[in-house]
C-alpha positions in Angstrom: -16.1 -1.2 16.8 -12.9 -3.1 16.9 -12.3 -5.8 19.3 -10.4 -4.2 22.4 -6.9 -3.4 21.9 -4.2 -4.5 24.3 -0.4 -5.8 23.7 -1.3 -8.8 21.8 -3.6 -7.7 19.2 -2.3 -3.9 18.9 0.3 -4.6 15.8 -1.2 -3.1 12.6 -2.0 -4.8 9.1 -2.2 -3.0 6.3 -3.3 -5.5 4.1 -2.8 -3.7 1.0 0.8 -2.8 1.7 1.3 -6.6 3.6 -0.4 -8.8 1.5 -0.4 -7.6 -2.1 2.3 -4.6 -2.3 5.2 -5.6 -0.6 4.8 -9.5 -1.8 4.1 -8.7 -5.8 7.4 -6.5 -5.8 9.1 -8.8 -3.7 8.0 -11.8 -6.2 8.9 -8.9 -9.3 12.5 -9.2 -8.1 12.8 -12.9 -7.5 11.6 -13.2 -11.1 13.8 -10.7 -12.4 16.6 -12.1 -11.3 15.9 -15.8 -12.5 14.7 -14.3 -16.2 18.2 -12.2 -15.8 20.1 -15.8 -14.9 18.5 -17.7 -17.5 18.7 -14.7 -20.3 21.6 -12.6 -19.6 21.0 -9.5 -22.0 20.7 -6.0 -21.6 17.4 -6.4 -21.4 16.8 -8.3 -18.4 19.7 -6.5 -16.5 17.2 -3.4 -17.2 14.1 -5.1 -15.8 15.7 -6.6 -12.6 16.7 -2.8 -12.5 13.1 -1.9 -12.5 12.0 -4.7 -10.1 14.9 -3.1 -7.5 13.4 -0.1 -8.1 10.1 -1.0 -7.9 10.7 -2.6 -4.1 12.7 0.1 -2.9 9.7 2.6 -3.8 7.2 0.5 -2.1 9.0 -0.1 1.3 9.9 3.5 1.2 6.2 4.9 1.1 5.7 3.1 4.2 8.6 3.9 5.9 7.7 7.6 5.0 3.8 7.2 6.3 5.6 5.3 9.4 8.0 8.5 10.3 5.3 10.7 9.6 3.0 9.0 12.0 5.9 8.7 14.8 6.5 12.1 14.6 3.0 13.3 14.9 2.8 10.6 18.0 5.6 12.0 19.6 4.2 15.9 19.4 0.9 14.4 20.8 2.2 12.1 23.7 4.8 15.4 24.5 1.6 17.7 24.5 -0.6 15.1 26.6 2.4 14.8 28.5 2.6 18.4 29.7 -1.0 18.1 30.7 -1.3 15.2 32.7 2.5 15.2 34.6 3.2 16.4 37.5 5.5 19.2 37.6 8.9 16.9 38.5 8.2 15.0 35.6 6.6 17.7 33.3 10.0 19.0 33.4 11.6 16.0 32.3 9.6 15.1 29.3 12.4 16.1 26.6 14.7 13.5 28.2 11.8 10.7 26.5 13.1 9.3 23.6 10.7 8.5 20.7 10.6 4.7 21.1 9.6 5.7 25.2 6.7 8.2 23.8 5.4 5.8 20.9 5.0 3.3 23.9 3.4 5.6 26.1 0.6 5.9 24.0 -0.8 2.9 24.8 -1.0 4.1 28.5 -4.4 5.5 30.6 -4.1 8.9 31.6 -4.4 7.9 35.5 -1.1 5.4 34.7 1.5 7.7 32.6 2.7 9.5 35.5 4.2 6.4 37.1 5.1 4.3 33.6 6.9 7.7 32.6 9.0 8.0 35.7 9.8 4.4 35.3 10.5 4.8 31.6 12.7 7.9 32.5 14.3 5.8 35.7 15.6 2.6 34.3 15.6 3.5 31.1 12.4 1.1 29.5 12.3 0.2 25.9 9.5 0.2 24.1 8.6 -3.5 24.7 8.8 -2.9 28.1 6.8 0.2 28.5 3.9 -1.8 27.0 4.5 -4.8 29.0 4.3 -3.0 32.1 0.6 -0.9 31.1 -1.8 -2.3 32.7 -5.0 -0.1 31.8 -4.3 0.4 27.6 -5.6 3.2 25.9 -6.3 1.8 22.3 -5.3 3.8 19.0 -7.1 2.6 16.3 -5.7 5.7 14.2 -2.4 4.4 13.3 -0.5 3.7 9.6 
């Protein structure tokens, strides 16, 4: 099992996408562009085409996994919600705005009634809503 998971240590590698994808399409495009500098020809203009395209793919099948993953956070922290709030806030749980949910997450059943009030109260960003949990509820399960 993973070490324990708290604010400092929650931030997900995907080693894969961090340390091979995203840098080899990143070094494509540097490449690209110094072949297209040094050989100006159709050719070369077609390649740092490819390299552009090939970045723009990669970051965007992350991006998609990422949305994909918020949403289906947001259906379950709106659906844990509704079980564990009391009925003032259960009411209120709409007014949560994705970033507040995402961060909630991260917070104990016995705790989300309070951090949610807060959140809702002054308004906490996501930074803050994890700052402020004190008991953390890890998710290993993430993108």
């Amino acid at each position: 099992m993973p070490d324990e998971q708290n604010l400092s240590n929650h931030a997900k590698w995907d080693p894969p996408f961090h340390f091979f994808l995203a840098p080899m399409a990143s070094a494509f495009l540097i490449y690209c562009g110094v072949h297209l500098y040094r050989h100006p020809e159709k050719q070369a203009v077609l390649l740092l085409a490819a390299a552009i395209t090939a970045l723009v793919a990669v970051f965007k099948m992350r991006l998609y996994s990422l949305k994909v993953q918020d949403r289906i956070i947001r259906l379950e922290e709106r659906l844990r919600l509704a079980t564990v709030l009391p009925e003032n806030l259960r009411s209120r749980i709409g007014e949560l705005s994705t970033d507040q949910l995402i961060a909630l997450r991260f917070a104990s059943d016995a705790e989300v009634p309070a951090l949610t009030k807060r959140a809702l109260d002054e308004k906490l960003s996501r930074k803050e809503i994890k700052k402020a949990i004190v008991s953390w509820r890890a998710d290993y399960f993430r993108v």
